[in-house]
Chimera marker file (.cmm) of the C-alpha trace (Angstrom):
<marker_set name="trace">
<marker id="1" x="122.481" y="-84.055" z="270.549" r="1" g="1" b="0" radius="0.5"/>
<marker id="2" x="123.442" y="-87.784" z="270.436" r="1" g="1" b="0" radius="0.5"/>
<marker id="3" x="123.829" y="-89.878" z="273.521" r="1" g="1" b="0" radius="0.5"/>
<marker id="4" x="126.276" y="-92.102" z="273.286" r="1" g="1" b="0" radius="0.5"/>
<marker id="5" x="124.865" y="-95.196" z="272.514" r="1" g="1" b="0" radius="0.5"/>
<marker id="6" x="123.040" y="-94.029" z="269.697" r="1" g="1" b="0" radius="0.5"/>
<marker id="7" x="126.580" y="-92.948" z="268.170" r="1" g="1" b="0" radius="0.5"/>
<marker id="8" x="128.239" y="-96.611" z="269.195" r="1" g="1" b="0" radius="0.5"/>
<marker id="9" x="124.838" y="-98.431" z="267.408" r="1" g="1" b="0" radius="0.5"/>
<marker id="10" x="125.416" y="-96.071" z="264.399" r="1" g="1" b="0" radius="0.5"/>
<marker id="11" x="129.180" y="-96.350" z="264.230" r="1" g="1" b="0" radius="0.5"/>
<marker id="12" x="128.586" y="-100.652" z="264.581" r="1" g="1" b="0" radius="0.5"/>
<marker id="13" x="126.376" y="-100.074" z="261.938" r="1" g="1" b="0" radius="0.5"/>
<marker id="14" x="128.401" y="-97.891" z="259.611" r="1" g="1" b="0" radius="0.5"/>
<marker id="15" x="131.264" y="-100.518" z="260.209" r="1" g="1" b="0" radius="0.5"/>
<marker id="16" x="129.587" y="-103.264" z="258.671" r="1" g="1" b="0" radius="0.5"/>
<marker id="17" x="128.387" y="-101.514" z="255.315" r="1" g="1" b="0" radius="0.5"/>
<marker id="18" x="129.786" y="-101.242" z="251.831" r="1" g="1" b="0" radius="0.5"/>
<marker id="19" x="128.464" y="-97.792" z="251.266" r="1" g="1" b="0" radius="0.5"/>
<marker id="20" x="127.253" y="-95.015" z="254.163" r="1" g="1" b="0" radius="0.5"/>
<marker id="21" x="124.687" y="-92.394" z="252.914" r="1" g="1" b="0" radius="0.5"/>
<marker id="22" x="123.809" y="-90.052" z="256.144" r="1" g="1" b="0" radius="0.5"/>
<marker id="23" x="120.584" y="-87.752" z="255.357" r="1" g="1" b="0" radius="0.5"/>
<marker id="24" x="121.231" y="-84.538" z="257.502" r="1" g="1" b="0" radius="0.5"/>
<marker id="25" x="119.833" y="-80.546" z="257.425" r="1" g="1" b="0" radius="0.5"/>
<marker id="26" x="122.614" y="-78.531" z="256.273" r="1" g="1" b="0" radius="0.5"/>
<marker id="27" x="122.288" y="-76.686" z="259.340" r="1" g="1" b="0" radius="0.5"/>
<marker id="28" x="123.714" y="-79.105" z="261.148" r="1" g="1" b="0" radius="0.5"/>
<marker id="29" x="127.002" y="-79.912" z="259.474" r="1" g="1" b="0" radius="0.5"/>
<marker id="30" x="130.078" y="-78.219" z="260.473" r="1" g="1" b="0" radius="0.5"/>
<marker id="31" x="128.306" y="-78.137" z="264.405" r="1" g="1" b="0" radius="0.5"/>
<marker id="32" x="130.313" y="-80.272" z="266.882" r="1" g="1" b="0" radius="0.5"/>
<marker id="33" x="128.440" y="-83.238" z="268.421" r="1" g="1" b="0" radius="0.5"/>
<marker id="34" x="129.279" y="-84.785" z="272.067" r="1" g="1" b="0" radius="0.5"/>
<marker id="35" x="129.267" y="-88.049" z="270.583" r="1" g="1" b="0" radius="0.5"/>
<marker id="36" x="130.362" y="-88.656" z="266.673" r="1" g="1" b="0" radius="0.5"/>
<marker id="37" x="128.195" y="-91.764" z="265.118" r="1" g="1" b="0" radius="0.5"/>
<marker id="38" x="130.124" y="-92.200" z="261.797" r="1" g="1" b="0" radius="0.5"/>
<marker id="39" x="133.826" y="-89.995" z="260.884" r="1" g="1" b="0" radius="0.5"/>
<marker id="40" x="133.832" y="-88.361" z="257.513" r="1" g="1" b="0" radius="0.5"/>
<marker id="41" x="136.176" y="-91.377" z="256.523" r="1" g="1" b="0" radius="0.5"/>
<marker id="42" x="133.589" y="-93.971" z="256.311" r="1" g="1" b="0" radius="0.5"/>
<marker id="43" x="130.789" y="-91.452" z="254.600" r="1" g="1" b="0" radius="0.5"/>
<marker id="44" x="130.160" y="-92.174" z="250.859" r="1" g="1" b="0" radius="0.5"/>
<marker id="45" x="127.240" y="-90.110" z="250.664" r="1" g="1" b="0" radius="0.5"/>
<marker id="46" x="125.829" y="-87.337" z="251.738" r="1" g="1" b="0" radius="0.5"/>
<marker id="47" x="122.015" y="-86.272" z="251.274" r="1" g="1" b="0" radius="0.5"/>
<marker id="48" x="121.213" y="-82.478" z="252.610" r="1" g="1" b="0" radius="0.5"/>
<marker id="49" x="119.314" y="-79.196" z="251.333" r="1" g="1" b="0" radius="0.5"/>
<marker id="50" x="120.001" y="-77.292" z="249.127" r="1" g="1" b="0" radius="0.5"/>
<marker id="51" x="121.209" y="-74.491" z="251.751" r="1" g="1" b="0" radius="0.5"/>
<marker id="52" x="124.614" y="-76.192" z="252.508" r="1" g="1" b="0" radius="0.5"/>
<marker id="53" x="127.814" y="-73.586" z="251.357" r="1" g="1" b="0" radius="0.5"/>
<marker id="54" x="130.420" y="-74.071" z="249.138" r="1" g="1" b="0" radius="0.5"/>
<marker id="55" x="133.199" y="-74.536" z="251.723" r="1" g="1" b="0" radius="0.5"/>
<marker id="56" x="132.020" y="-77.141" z="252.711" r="1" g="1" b="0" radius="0.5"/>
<marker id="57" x="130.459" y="-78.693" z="248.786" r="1" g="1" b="0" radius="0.5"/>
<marker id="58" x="133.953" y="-78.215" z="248.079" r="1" g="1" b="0" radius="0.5"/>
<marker id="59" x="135.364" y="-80.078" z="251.246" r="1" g="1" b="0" radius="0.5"/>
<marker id="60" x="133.391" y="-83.070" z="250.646" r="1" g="1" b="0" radius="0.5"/>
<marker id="61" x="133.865" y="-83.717" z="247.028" r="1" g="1" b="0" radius="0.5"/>
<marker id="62" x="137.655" y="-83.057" z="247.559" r="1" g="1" b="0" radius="0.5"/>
<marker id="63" x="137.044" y="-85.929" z="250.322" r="1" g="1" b="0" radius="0.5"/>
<marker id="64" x="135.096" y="-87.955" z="247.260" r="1" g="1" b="0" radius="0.5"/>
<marker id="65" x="131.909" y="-87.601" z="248.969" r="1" g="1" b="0" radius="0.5"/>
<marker id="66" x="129.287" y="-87.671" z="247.184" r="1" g="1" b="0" radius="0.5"/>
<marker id="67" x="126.534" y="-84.844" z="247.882" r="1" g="1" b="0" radius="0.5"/>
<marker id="68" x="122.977" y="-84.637" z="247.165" r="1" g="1" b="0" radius="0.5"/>
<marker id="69" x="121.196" y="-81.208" z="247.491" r="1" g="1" b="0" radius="0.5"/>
<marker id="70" x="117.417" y="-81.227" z="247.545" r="1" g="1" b="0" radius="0.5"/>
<marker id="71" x="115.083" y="-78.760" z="247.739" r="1" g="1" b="0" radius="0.5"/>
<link id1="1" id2="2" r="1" g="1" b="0" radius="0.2"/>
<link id1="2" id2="3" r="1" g="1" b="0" radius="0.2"/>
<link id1="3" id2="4" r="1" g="1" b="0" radius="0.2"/>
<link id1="4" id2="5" r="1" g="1" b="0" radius="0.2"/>
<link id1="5" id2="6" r="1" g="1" b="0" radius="0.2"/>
<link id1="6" id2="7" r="1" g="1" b="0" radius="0.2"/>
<link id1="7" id2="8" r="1" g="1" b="0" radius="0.2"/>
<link id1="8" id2="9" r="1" g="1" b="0" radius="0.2"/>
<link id1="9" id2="10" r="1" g="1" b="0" radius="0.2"/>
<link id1="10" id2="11" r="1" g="1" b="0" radius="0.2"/>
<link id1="11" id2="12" r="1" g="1" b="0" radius="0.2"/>
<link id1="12" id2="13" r="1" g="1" b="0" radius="0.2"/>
<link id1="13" id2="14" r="1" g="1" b="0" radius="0.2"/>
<link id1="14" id2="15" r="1" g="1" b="0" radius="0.2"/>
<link id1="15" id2="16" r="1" g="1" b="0" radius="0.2"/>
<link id1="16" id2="17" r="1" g="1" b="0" radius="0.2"/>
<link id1="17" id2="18" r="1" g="1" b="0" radius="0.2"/>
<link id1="18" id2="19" r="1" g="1" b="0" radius="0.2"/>
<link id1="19" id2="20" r="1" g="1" b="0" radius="0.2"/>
<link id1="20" id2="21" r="1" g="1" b="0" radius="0.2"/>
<link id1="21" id2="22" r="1" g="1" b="0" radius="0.2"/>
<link id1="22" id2="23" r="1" g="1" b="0" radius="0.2"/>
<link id1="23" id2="24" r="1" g="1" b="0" radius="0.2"/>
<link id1="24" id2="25" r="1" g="1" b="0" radius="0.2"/>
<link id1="25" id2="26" r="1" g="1" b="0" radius="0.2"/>
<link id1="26" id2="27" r="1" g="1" b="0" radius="0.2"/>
<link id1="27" id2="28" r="1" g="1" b="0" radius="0.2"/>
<link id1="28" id2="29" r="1" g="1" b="0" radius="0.2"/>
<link id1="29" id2="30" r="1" g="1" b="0" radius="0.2"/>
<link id1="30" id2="31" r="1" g="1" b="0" radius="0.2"/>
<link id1="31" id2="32" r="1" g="1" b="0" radius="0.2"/>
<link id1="32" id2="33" r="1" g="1" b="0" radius="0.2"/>
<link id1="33" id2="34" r="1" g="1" b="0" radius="0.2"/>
<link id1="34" id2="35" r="1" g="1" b="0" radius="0.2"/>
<link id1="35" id2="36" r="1" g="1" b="0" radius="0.2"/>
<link id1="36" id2="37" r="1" g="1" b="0" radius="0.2"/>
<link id1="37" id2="38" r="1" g="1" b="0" radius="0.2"/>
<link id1="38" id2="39" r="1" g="1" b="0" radius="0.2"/>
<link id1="39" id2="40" r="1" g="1" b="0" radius="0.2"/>
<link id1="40" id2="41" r="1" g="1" b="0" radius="0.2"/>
<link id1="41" id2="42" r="1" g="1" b="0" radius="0.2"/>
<link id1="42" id2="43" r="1" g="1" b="0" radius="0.2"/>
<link id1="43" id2="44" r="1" g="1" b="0" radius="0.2"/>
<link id1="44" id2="45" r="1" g="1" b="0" radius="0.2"/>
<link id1="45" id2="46" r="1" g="1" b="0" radius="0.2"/>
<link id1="46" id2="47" r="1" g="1" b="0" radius="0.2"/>
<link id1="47" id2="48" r="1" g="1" b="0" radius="0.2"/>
<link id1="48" id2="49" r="1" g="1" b="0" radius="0.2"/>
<link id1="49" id2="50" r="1" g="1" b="0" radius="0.2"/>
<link id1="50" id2="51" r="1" g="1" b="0" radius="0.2"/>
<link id1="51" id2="52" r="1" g="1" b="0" radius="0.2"/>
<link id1="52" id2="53" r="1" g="1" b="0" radius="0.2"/>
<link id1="53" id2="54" r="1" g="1" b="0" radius="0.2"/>
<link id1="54" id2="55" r="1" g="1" b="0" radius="0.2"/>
<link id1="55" id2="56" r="1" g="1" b="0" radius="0.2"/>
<link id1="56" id2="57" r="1" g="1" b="0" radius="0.2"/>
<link id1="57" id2="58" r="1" g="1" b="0" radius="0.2"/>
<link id1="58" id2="59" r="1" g="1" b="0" radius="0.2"/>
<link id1="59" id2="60" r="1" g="1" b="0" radius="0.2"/>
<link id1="60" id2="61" r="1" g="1" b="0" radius="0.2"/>
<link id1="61" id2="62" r="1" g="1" b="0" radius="0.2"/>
<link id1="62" id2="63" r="1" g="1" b="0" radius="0.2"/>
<link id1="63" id2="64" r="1" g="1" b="0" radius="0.2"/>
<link id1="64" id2="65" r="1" g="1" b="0" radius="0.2"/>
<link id1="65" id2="66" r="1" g="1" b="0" radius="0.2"/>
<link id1="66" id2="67" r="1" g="1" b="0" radius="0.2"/>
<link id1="67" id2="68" r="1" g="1" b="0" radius="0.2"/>
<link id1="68" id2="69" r="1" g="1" b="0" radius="0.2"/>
<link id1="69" id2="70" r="1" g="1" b="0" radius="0.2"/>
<link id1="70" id2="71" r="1" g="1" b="0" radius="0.2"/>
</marker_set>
């Protein structure tokens, strides 16, 4: 879990970049967080396993995120 000020230093950080990649398990998106860094609105990239389901491939490229699954 994130305290929040690691999520204000990410989101300050997020803020003042032309392109966000976040590098996360798979595991751990769709979970809710007590303190949200960055909202799906500023992501341009996401980098995960190869483990995260379709729902949620599907939710992010109808968002135009981009996803990279690695093994």
């Amino acid at each position: 879990m994130e305290d929040e000020t690691d999520a204000h230093l990410k989101a300050t950080v997020a803020d003042n970049t032309k392109h966000t990649v976040i590098l996360m398990d798979s595991d751990s998106i769709g979970t809710s967080a007590f303190a949200q860094a960055v909202p799906l609105r500023r992501i341009h990239t996401i980098i995960t396993d190869a483990n995260l389901s379709e729902e949620y491939r599907a939710a992010f490229e109808h968002r135009g995120i981009q996803l990279i699954a690695v093994e």
